[in-house]
LUMLO-969136 format. One record per residue (C-alpha): residue number from 1; x negated, y negated, z negated; residue in one letter. Coordinates in Angstrom, 2 decimals. Example, Ala and Ser with C-alpha at 12.3 -4.5 7.8 and 13.67 -1.06 7.14 Angstrom:
BEGIN
- 1  -12.30  4.50  -7.80  A
- 2  -13.67  1.06  -7.14  S
END
This chain:
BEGIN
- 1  -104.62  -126.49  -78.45  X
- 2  -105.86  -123.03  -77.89  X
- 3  -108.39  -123.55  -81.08  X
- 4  -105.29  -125.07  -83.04  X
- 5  -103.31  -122.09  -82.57  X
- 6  -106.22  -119.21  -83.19  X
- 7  -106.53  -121.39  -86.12  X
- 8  -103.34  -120.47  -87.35  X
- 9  -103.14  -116.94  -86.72  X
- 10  -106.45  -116.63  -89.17  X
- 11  -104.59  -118.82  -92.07  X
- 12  -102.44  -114.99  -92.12  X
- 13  -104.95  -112.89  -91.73  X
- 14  -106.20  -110.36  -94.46  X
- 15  -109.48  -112.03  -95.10  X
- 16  -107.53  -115.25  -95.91  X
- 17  -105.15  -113.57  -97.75  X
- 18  -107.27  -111.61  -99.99  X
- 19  -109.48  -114.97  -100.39  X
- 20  -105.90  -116.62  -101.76  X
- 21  -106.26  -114.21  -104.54  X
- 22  -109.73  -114.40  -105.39  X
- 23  -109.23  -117.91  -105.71  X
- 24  -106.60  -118.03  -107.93  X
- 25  -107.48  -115.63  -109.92  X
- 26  -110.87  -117.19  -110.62  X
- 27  -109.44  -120.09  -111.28  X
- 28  -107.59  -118.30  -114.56  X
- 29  -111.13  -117.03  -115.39  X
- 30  -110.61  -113.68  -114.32  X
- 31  -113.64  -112.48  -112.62  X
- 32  -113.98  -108.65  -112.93  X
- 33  -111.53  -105.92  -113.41  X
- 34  -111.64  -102.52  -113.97  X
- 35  -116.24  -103.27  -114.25  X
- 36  -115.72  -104.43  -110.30  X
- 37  -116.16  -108.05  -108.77  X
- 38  -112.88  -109.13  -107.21  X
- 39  -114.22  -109.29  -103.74  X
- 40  -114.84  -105.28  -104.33  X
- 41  -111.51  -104.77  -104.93  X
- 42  -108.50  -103.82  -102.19  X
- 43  -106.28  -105.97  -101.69  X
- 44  -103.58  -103.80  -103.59  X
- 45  -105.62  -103.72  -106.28  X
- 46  -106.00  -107.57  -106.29  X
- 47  -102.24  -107.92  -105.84  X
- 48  -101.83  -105.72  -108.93  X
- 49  -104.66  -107.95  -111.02  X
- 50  -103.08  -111.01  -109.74  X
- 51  -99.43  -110.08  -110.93  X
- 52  -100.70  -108.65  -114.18  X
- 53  -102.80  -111.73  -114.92  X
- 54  -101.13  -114.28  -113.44  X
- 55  -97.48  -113.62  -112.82  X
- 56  -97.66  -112.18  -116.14  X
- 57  -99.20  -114.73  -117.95  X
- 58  -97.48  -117.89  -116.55  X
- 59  -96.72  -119.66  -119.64  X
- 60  -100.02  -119.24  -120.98  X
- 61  -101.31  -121.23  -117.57  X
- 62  -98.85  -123.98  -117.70  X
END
């Protein structure tokens, strides 16, 4: 039980939430921005890259 719930607390961790991004946004084909690799980048400035490219671009993913 005590794994189960350590467990969960990492699912909403940083780490896991800047590897949500990554992940998404390689799976548009975005893999640099700005001449950086997206694991370089903050995780504001992978929010930013993820709304520009994704949120923005929505009907082009569909």
């Amino acid at each position: 039980m005590l794994h189960h719930e350590s467990k969960t607390n990492n699912a909403n961790s940083p780490e896991m939430k800047k590897d949500f991004y990554i992940q998404q946004l390689l799976r548009i084909g975005v893999y640099k921005y700005v001449g950086k690799q997206l694991y370089e980048l903050s995780m504001n400035e992978l929010q930013e890259v993820y709304i520009e490219y994704y949120i923005s671009n929505k009907d082009l993913i569909s």
